[in-house]
C-alpha positions as CSV (number, residue, x, y, z in Angstrom):
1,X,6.8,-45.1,-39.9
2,X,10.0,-44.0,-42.2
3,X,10.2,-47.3,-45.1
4,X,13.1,-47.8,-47.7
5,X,12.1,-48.8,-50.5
6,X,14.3,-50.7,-53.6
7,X,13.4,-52.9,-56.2
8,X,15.4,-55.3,-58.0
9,X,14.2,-54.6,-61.7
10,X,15.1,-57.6,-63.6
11,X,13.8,-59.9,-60.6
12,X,11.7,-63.2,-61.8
13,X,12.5,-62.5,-65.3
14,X,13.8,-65.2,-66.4
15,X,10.6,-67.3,-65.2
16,X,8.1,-67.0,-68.1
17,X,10.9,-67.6,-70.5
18,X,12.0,-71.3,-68.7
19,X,14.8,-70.1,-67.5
20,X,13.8,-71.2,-63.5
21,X,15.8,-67.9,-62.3
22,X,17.1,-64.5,-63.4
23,X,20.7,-65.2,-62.0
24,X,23.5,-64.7,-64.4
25,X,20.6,-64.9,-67.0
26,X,19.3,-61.8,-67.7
27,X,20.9,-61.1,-71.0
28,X,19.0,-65.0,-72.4
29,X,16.2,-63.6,-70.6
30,X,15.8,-60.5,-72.9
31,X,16.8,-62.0,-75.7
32,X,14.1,-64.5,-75.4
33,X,11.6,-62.1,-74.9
34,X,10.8,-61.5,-71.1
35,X,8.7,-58.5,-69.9
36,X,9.7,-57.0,-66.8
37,X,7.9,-58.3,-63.6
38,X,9.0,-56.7,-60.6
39,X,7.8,-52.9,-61.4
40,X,4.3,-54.0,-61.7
41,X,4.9,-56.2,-58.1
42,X,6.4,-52.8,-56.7
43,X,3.5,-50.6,-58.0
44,X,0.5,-53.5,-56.1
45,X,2.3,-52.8,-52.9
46,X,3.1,-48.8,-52.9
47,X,-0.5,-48.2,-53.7
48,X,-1.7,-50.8,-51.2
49,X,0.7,-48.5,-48.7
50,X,-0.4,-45.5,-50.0
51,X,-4.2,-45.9,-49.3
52,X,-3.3,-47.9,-45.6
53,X,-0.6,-45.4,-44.5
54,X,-0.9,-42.5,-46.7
55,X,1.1,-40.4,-43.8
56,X,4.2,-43.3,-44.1
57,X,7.7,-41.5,-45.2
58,X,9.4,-43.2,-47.7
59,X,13.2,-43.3,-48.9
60,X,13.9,-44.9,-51.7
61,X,16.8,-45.7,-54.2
62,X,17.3,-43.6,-57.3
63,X,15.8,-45.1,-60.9
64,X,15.6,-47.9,-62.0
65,X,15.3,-48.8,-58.5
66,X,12.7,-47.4,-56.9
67,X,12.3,-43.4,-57.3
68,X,9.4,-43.3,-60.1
69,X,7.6,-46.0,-58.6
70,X,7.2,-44.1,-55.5
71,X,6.7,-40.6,-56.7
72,X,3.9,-42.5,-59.0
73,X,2.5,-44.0,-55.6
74,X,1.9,-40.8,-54.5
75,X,4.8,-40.5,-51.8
76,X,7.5,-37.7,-51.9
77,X,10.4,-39.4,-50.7
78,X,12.7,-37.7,-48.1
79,X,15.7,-39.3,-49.9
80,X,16.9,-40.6,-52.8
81,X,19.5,-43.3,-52.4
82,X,22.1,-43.0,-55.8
83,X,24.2,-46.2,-56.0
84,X,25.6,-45.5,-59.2
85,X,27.3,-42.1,-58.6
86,X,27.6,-39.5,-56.4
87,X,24.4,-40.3,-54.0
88,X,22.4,-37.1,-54.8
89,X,20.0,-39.0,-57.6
90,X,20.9,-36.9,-60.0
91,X,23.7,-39.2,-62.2
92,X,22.6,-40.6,-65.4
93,X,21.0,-44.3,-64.5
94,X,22.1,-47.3,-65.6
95,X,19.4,-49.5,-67.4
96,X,17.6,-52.0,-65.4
97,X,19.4,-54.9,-66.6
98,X,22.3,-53.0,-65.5
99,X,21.7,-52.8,-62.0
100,X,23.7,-55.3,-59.5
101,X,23.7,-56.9,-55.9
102,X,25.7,-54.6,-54.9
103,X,24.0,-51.5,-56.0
104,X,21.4,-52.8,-53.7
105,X,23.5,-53.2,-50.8
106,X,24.6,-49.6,-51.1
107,X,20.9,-48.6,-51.2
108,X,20.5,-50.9,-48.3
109,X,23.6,-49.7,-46.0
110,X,22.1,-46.1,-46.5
111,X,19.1,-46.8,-45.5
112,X,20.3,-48.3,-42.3
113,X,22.6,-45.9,-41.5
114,X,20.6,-42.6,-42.2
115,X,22.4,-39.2,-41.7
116,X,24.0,-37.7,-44.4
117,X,23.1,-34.2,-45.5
118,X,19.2,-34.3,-44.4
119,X,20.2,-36.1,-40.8
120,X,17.5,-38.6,-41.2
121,X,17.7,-41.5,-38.9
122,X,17.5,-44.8,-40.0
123,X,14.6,-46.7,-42.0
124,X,12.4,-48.3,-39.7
125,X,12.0,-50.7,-42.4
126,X,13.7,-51.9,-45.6
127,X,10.7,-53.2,-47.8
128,X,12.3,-54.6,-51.1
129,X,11.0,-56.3,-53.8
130,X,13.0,-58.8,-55.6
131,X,13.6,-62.9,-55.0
132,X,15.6,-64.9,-52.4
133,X,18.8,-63.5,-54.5
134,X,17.8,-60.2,-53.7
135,X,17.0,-61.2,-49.7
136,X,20.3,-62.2,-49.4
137,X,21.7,-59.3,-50.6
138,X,19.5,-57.3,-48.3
139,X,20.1,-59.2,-45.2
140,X,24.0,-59.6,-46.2
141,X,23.7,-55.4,-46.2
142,X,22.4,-55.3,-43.1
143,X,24.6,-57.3,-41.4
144,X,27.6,-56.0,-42.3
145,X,26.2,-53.2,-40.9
146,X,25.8,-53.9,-37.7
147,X,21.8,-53.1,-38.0
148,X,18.5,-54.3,-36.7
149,X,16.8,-52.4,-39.0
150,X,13.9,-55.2,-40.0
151,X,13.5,-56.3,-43.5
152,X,10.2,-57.3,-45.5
153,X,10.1,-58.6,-49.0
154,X,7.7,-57.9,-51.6
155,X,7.7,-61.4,-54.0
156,X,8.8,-61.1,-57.3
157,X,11.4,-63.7,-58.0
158,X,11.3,-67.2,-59.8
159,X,11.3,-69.4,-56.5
160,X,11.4,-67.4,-53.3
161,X,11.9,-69.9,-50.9
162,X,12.7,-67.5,-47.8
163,X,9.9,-66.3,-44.8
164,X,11.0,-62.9,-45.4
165,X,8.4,-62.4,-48.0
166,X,4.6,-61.6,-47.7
167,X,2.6,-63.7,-49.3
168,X,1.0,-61.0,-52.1
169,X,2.5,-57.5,-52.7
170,X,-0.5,-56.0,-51.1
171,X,-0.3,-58.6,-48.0
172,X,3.3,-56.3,-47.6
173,X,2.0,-53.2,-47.2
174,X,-0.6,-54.6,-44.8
175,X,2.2,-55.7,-43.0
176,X,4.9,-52.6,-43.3
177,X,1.7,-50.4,-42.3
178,X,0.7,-51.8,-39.1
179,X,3.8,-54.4,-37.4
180,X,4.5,-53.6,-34.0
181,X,6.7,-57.0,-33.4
182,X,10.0,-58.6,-35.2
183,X,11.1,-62.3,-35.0
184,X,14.2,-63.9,-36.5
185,X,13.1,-65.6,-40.1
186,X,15.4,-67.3,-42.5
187,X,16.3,-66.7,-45.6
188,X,17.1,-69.4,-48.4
189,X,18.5,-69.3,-51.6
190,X,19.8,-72.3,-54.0
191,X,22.3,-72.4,-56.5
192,X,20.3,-71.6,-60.0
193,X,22.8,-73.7,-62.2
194,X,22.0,-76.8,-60.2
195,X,18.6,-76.1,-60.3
196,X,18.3,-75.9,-63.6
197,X,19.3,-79.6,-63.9
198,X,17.0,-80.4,-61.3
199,X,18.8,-80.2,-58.0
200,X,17.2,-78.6,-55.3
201,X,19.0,-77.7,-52.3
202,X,17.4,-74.5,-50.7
203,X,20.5,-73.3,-48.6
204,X,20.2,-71.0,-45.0
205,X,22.4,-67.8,-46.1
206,X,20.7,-65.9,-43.6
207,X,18.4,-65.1,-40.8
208,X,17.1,-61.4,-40.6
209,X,14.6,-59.3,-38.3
210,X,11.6,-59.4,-39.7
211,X,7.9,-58.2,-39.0
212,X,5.7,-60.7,-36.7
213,X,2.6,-61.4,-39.1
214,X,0.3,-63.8,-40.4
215,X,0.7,-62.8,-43.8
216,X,4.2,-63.8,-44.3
217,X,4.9,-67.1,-46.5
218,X,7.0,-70.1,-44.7
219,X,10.0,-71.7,-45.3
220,X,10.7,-73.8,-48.6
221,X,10.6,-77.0,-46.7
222,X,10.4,-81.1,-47.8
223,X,8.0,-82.9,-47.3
224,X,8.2,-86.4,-45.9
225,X,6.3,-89.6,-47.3
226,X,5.8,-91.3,-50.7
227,X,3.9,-90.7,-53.5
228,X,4.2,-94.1,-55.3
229,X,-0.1,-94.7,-55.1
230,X,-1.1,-90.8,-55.8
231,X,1.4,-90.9,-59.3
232,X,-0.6,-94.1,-60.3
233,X,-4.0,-93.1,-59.7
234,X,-3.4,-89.7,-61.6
235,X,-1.5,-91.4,-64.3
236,X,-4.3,-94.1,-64.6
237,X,-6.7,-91.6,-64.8
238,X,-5.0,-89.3,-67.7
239,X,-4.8,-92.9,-69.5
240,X,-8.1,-93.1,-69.3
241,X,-8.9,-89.6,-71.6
242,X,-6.5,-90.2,-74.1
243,X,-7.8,-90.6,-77.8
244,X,-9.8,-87.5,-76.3
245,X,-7.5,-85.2,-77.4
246,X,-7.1,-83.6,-73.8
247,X,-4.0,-81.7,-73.2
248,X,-1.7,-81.8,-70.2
249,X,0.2,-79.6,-68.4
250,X,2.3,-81.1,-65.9
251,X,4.2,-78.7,-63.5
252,X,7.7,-78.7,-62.3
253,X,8.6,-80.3,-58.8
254,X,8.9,-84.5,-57.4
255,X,5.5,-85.2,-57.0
256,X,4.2,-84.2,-60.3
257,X,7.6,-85.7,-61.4
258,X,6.5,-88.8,-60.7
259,X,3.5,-88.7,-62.2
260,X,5.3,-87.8,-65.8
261,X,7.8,-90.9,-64.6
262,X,4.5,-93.2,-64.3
263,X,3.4,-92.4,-67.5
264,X,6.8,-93.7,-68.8
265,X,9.0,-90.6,-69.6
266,X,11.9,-88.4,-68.0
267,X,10.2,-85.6,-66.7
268,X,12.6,-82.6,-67.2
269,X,14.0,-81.6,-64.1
270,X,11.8,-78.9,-62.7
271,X,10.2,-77.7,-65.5
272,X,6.9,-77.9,-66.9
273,X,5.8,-80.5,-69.3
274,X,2.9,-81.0,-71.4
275,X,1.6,-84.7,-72.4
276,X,-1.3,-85.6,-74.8
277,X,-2.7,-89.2,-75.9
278,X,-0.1,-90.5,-74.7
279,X,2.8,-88.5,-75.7
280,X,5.2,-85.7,-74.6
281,X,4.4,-82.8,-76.9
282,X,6.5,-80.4,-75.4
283,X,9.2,-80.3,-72.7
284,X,10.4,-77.6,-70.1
285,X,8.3,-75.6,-71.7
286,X,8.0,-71.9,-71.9
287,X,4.7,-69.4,-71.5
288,X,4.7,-68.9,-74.7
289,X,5.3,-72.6,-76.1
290,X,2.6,-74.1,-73.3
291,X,-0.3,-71.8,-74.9
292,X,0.8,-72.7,-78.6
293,X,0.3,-76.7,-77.3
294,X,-2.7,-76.5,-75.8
295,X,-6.0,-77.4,-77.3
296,X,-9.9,-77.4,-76.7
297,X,-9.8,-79.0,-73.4
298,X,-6.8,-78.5,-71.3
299,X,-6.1,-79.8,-67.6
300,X,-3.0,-78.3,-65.4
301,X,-1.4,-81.0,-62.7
302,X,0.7,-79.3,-60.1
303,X,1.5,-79.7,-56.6
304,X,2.1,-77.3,-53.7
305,X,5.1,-76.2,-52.6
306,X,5.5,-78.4,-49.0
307,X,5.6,-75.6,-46.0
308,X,4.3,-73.1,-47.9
309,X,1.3,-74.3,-50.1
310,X,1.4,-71.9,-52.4
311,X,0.0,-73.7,-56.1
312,X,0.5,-71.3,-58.4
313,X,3.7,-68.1,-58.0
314,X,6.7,-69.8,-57.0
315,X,8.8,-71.9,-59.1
316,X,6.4,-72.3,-61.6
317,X,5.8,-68.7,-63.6
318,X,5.5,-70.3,-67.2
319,X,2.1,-71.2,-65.8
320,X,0.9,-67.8,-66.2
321,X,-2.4,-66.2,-65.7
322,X,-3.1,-66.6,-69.6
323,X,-2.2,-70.4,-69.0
324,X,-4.4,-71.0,-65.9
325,X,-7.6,-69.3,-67.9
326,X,-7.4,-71.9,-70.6
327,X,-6.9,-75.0,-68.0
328,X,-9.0,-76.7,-65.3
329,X,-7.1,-77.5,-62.3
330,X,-5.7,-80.4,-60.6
331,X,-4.0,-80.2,-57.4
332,X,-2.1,-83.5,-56.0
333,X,0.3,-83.5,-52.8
334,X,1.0,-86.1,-50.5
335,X,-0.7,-86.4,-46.6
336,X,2.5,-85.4,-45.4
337,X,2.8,-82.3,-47.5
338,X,-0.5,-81.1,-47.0
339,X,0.1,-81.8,-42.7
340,X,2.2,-79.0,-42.9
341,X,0.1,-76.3,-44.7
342,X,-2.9,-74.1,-42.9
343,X,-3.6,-73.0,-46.3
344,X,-3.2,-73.6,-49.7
345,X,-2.5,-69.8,-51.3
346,X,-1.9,-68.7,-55.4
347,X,0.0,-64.8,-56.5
348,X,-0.5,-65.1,-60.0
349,X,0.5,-61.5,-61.1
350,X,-3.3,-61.2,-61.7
351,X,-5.2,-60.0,-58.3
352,X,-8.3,-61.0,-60.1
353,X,-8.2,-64.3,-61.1
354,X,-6.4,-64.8,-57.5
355,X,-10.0,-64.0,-56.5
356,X,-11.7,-66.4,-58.9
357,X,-9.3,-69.0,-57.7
358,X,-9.8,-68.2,-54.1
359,X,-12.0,-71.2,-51.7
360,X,-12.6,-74.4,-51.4
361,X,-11.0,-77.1,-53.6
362,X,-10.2,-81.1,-54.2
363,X,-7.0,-81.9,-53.8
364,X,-5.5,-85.3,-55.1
365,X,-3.9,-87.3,-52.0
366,X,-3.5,-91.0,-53.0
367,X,-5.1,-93.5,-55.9
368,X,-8.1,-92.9,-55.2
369,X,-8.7,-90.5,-52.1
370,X,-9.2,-86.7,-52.2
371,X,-9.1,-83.7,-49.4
372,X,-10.4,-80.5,-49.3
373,X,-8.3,-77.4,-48.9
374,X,-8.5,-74.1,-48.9
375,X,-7.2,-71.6,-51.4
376,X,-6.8,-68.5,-48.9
């Protein structure tokens, strides 16, 4: 098994921060603050390979895109991709918020074209981590190359719509160790901008060769049916506690949506707002601003994503793992959105309190009626 390896370093930044995408943002991320999160992404899934396939080669791309990560992993790549200079590795590297789409493609078209000086062939498998910005890129690379070289993401991005990604890091090392098969998957990306004012359009840019697995997340896909009588009974019952002094936090997406629109404001578009006795105390929201607002007892309301059930780890970072350990849960989805999910699943960035969250749980389907779902 020969794997190339790149990682787009300033993927999902922006998410923490409330800025629903990295995309033309990543100087407003920095400037507001945001930590890199698509190194510590990359480092889960190299030493998941390392320990399944410690005899894997690797190539990579050179620094900040890769090369460290792997050496750290414990691999010694064959070769070093350079997209910034001369292609030996050995130019001065840009910083991470440097690096472009098409520094990635390069990576990408030498990866599936092998040769060069050590006469490699080509990867057997591009494994990149990054968000549906960066799986377009990747595919688009491909392509115009002509190759069938499959493609496996590692999920590190804001929203990551696409079936080309595992669902954890480690779930795509599983899969890059041991696939024997490839199907056709799609990718989707939207336009951020649009987005941002609450428009959400996931668009088909692509459909690549990827691994045949049972670990790989669907589709972004929407779900059919109302949710009129589920956004009453929650908003009755958060009438109920207030006077209590028990916060809110209301996640992004149109079914929570209409439970901040049955309480009687305008939710902001896909963000995540926060409501106590009967008031908005804070709007599209940040990490950092959801932790100063909450108090003693604090409840999170958010819905899976329909096709893919994940509840927590797409479109939704500002509810961190520092969040979640401060809030009980609440999950609410229409019938129709939960008809389409095996399993409900969470990638926090924390492995651990993916664990704790882990089994069996009440989820919100109408006024008054409930289902149980699994948290895989």
């Amino acid at each position: 098994m020969h794997v190339g390896f790149v990682m787009n370093p300033v993927a999902g930044m922006g998410g923490r921060v409330g800025l629903k995408g990295t995309d033309g943002k990543v100087a407003e991320a920095v400037a507001r603050g945001a930590e890199p999160r698509a190194p510590d992404r990359a480092r889960r899934a190299l030493g998941r390979l390392a320990a399944v396939a410690p005899e894997a080669t690797v190539s990579t791309a050179a620094d900040p895109m890769g090369d460290r990560l792997v050496r750290d992993a414990g691999f010694d790549p064959v070769r070093v991709v350079d997209p910034f200079g001369d292609g030996d590795g050995d130019g001065d590297p840009p910083g991470p918020t440097e690096t472009t789409a098409e520094h990635t493609a390069r990576v990408v078209r030498a990866f599936s074209e092998g040769g060069g000086a050590d006469a490699l062939d080509p990867v057997d498998l591009v494994l990149f981590v990054g968000g549906d910005g960066t799986a377009t890129d990747v595919a688009a690379a491909l392509e115009a190359a002509g190759s069938e070289v499959p493609m496996l993401g590692v999920p590190a991005g804001v929203k990551v719509y696409s079936s080309v990604f595992a669902v954890s890091p480690e779930d795509a090392a599983e899969v890059a160790a041991a696939f024997s098969r490839t199907e056709r998957r799609e990718v989707m990306d939207i336009d951020e901008d649009a987005y941002r004012e609450g428009e959400v359009h996931p668009e088909l840019r692509a459909v690549a060769r990827v691994p045949v697995a049972d670990d790989l997340q669907s589709s972004k896909q929407t779900a059919s049916g109302t949710v009129e009588s589920l956004a009453e009974g929650v908003a009755d019952d958060i009438r109920e506690r207030e006077g209590k002094g028990v916060t809110f936090v209301l996640g992004p997406g149109s079914t929570v949506g209409a439970i901040k629109a049955e309480l009687g404001f305008e939710p902001s578009p896909i963000g995540v707002d926060v409501w106590r006795d009967g008031e908005v105390v804070l709007r599209d929201g940040t990490e950092r601003e959801i932790l100063d607002a909450l108090g003693e007892e604090n409840v999170i309301v958010v819905s899976p994503i329909g096709g893919q059930g994940f509840v927590f780890g797409r479109g939704n970072p500002q509810l961190s793992p520092a969040v979640i350990r401060q809030c009980d849960l609440q999950i609410v989805a229409s019938r129709a959105k939960l008809d389409d999910v095996r399993a409900l699943r969470v990638d926090t960035d924390d492995p651990e309190l993916d664990d704790e969250l882990a089994g069996w749980v009440r989820v919100r389907v109408g006024k008054f009626e409930t289902r149980m779902m699994k948290i895989a």
